[in-house]
Backbone as CSV, one residue per row, in Angstrom:
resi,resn,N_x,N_y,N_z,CA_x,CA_y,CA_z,C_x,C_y,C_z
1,UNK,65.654,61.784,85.881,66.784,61.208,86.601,67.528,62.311,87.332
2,UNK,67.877,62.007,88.701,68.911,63.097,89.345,70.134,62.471,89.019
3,UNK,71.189,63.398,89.436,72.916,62.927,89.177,73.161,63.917,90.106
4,UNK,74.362,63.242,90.800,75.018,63.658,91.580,76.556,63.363,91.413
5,UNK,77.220,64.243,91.041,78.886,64.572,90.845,79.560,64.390,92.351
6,UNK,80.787,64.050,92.293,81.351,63.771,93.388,82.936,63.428,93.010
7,UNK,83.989,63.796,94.098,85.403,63.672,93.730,86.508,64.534,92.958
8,UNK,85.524,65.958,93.146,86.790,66.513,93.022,87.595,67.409,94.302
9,UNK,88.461,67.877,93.792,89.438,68.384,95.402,90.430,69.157,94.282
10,UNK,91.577,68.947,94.812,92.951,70.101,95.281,93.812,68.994,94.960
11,UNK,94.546,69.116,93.590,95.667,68.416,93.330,96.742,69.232,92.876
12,UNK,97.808,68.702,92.191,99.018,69.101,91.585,98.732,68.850,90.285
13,UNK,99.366,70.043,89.378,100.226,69.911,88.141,100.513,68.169,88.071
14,UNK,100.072,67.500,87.003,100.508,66.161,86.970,100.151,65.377,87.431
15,UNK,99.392,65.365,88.533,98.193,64.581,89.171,96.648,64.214,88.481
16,UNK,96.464,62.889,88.732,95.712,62.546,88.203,94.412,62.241,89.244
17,UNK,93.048,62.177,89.105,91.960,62.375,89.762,90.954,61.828,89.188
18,UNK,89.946,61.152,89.600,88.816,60.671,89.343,86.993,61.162,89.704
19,UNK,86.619,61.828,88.930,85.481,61.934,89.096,83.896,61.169,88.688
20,UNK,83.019,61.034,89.833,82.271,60.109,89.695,80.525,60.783,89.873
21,UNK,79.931,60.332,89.236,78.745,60.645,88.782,77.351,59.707,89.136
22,UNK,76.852,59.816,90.179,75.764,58.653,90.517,74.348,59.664,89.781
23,UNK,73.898,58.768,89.092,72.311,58.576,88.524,70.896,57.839,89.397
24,UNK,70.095,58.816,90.097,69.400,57.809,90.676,67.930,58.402,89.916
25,UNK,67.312,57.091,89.510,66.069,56.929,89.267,66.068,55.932,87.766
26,UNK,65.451,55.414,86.991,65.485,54.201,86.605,65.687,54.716,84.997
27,UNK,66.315,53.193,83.996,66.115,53.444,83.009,67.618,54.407,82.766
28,UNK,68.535,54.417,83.370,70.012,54.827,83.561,71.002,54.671,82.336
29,UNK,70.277,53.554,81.312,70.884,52.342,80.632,70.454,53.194,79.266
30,UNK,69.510,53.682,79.020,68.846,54.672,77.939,69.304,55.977,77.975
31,UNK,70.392,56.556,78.473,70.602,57.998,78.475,72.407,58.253,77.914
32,UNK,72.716,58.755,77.305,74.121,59.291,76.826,74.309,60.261,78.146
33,UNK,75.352,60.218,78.356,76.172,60.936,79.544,76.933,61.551,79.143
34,UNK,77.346,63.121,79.414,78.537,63.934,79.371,78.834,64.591,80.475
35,UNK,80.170,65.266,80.524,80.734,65.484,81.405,81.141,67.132,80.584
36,UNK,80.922,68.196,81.185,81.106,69.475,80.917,81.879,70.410,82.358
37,UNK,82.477,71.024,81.785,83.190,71.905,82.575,82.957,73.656,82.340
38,UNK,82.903,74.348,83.750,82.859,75.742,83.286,83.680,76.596,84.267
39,UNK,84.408,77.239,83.497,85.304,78.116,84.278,84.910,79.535,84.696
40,UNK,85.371,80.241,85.970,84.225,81.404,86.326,84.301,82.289,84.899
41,UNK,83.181,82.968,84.754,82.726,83.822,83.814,82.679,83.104,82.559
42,UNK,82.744,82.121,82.260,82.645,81.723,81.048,81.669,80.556,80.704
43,UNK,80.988,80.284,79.672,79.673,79.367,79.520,80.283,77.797,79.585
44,UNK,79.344,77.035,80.089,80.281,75.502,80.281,80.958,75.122,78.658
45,UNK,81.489,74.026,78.872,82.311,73.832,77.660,81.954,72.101,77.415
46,UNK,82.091,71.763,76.687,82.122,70.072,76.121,83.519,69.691,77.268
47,UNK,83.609,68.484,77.810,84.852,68.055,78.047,84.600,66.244,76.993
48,UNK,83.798,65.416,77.324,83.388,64.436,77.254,82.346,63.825,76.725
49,UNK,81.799,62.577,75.748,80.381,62.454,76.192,80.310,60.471,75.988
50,UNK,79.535,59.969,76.324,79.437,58.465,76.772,78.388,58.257,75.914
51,UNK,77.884,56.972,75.331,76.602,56.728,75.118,76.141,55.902,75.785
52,UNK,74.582,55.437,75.136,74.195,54.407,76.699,74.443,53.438,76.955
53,UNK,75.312,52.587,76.006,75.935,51.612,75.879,77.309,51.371,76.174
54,UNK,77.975,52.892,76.917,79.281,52.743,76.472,80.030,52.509,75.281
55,UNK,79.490,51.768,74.320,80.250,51.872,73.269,81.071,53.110,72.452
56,UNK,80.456,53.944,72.810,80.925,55.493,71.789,81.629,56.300,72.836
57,UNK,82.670,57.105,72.513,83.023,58.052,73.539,83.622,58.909,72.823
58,UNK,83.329,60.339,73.271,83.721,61.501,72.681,84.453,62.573,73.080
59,UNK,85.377,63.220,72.747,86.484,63.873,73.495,86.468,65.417,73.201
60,UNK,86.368,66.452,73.845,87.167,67.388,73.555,88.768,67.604,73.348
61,UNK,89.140,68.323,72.193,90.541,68.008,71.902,91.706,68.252,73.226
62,UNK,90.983,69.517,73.764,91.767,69.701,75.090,92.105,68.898,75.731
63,UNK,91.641,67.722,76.107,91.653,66.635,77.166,91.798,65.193,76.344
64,UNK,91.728,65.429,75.198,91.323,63.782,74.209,93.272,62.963,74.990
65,UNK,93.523,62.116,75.088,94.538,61.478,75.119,94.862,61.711,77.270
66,UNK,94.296,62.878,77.553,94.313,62.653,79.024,93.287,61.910,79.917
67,UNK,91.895,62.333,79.194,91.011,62.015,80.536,90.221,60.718,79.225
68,UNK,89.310,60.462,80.199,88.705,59.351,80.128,87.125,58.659,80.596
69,UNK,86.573,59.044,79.353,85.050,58.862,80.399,84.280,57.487,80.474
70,UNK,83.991,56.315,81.308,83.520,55.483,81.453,82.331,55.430,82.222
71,UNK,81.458,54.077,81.947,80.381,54.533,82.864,80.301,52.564,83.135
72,UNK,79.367,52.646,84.391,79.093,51.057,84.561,77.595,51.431,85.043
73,UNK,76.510,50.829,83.865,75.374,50.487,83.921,74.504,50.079,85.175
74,UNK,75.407,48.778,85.593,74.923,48.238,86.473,74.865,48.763,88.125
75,UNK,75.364,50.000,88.074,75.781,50.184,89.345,75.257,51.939,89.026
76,UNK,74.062,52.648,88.013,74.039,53.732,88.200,75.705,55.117,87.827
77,UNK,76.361,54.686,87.404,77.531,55.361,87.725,78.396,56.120,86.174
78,UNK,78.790,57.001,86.371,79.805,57.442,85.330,80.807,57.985,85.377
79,UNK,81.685,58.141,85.040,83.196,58.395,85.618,84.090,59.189,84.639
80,UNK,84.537,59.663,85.265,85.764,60.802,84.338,87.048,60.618,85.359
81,UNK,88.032,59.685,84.679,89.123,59.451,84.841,90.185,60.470,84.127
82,UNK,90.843,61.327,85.093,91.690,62.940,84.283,93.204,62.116,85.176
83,UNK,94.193,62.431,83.685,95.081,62.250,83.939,96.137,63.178,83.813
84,UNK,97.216,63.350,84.080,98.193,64.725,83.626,97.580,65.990,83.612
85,UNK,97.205,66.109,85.253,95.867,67.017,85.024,97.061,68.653,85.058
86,UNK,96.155,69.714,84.522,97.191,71.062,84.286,96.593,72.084,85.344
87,UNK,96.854,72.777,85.605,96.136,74.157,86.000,94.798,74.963,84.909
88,UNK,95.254,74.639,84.045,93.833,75.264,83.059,92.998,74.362,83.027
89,UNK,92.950,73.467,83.911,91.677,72.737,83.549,90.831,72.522,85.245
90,UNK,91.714,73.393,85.756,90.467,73.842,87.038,89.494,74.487,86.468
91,UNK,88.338,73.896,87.345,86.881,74.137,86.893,85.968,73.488,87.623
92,UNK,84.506,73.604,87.716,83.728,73.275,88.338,83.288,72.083,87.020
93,UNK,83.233,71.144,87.388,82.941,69.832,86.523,81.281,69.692,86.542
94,UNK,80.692,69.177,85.484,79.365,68.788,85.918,79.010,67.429,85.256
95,UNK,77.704,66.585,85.232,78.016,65.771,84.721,76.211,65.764,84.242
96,UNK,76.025,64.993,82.887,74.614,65.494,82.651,73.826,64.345,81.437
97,UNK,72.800,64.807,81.318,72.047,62.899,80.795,71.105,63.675,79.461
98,UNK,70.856,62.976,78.614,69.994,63.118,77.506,70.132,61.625,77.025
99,UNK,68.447,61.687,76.344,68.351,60.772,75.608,68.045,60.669,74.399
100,UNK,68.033,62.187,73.799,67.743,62.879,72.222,68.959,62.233,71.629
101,UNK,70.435,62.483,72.098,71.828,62.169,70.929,72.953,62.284,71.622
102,UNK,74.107,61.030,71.260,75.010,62.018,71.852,75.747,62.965,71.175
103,UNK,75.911,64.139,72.127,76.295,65.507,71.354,77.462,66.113,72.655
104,UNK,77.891,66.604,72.079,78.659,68.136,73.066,78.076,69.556,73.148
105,UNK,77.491,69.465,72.432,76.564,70.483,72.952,75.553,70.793,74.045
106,UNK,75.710,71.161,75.331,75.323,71.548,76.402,73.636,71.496,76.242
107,UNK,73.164,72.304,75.058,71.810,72.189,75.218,70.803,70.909,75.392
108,UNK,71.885,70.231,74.380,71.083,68.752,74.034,70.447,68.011,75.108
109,UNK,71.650,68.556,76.585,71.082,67.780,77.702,70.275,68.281,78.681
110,UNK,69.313,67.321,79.473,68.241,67.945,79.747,68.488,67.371,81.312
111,UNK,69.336,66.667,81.651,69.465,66.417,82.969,70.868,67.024,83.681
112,UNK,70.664,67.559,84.271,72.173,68.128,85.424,72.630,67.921,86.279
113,UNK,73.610,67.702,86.706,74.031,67.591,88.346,74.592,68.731,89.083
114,UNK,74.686,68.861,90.017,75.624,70.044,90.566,77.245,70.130,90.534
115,UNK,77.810,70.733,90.339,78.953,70.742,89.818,79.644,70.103,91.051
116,UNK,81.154,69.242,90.652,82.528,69.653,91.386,83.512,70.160,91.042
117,UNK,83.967,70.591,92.733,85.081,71.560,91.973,86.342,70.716,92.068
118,UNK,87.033,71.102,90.421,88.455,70.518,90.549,89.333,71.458,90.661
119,UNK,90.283,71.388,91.237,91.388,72.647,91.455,92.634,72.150,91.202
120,UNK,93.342,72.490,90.018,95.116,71.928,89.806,95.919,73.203,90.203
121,UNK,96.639,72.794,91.426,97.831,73.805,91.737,98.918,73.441,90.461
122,UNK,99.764,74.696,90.291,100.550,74.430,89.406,101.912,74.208,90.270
């Protein structure tokens, strides 16, 4: 499966932003989705993770109560809804697929997208 990230930009301290994640190639419905972030010089990090059902969702504590990861099946898509967004959480976002578990651990996943970049002015 490819993924392609999309929607991030240049906000404010306190601004909230939506990032979106298209999956193309089939069988979309079988894969746990996460959403990882990496800041320069440093190895990506957990932000998120979805299962293939949506039913399960998993948070890094940093973000648990701000952002928000959803996905809609039917339409290929996954989404990271960030709210009360800060300056430390500029980063190049990525968004990524496995069908071993869902985990936060970066390795687990075997599909990638190219990052976006989010940028919070303070």
């Amino acid at each position: 499966v490819q993924l392609q990230a999309s929607g991030g930009g240049l906000v404010q301290a306190g601004d909230s932003l939506r990032i979106s994640c298209r999956a193309l190639g089939r069988a979309f419905n079988s894969y746990h989705m996460g959403w990882f972030r990496q800041f320069p010089g440093k190895e990506r990090e957990f932000v998120a993770t979805i299962s293939s059902s949506g039913g399960t969702t998993v948070y890094a504590d940093s973000v648990q109560g701000r952002f928000t990861i959803s996905r809609d099946n039917a339409k290929n898509m996954v989404y990271l809804q960030m709210n009360s967004l800060k300056p430390e959480d500029t980063a190049l976002y990525y968004c990524a697929g496995t069908r071993a578990k869902l985990s936060r651990d970066p390795a687990e996943y075997v599909y990638w997208g190219r990052g976006t970049l989010v940028t919070v002015s303070s």
